[in-house]
C-alpha positions as CSV (number, residue, x, y, z in Angstrom):
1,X,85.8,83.6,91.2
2,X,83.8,86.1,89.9
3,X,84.0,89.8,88.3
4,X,83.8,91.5,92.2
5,X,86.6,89.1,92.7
6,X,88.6,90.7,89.8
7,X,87.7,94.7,91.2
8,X,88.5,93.8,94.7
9,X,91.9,92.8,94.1
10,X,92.9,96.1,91.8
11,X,91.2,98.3,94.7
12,X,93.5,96.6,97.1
13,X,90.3,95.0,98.9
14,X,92.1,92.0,99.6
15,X,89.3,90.2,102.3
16,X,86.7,90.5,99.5
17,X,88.7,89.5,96.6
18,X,89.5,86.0,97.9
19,X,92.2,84.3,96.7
20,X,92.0,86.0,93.0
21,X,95.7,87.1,93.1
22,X,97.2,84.1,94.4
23,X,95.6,82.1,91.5
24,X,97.3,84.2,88.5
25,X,94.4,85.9,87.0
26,X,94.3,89.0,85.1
27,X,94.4,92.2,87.2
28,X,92.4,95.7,86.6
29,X,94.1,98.9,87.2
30,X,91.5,101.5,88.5
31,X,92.2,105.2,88.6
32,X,91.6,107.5,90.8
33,X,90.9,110.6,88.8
34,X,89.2,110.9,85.4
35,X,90.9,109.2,82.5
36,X,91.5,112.6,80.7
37,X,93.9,113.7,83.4
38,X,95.8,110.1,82.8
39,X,99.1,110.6,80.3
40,X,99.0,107.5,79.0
41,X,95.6,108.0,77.7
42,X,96.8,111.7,76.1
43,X,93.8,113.3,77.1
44,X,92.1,110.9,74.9
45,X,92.1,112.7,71.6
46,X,90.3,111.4,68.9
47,X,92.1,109.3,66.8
48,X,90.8,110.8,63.1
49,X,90.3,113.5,61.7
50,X,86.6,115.1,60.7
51,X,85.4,116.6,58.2
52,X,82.4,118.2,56.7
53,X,80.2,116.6,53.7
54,X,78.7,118.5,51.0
55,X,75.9,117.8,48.8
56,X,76.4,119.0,45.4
């Protein structure tokens, strides 16, 4: 089982990905549109704050 394996199954590619699924392993979940448009991700906004330095 390999990393292909892994993409196979969470692209529904079930001849390719083997027996992945049937042996409990931790699944991917690929989307189909950039990860902006996603709502989970919140159009992923920076999480701080910037802020300009000064010299002086």
């Amino acid at each position: 089982v390999d990393w292909w394996s892994k993409f196979y199954a969470a692209t529904g590619d079930l001849a390719k990905s083997g027996d992945y699924l049937d042996r409990g392993f931790d699944q991917l979940k690929v989307y189909r549109c950039d990860l902006e448009a996603v709502p989970e991700f919140q159009g992923l906004q920076d999480f701080c704050q910037t802020f300009k330095l000064y010299q002086g």
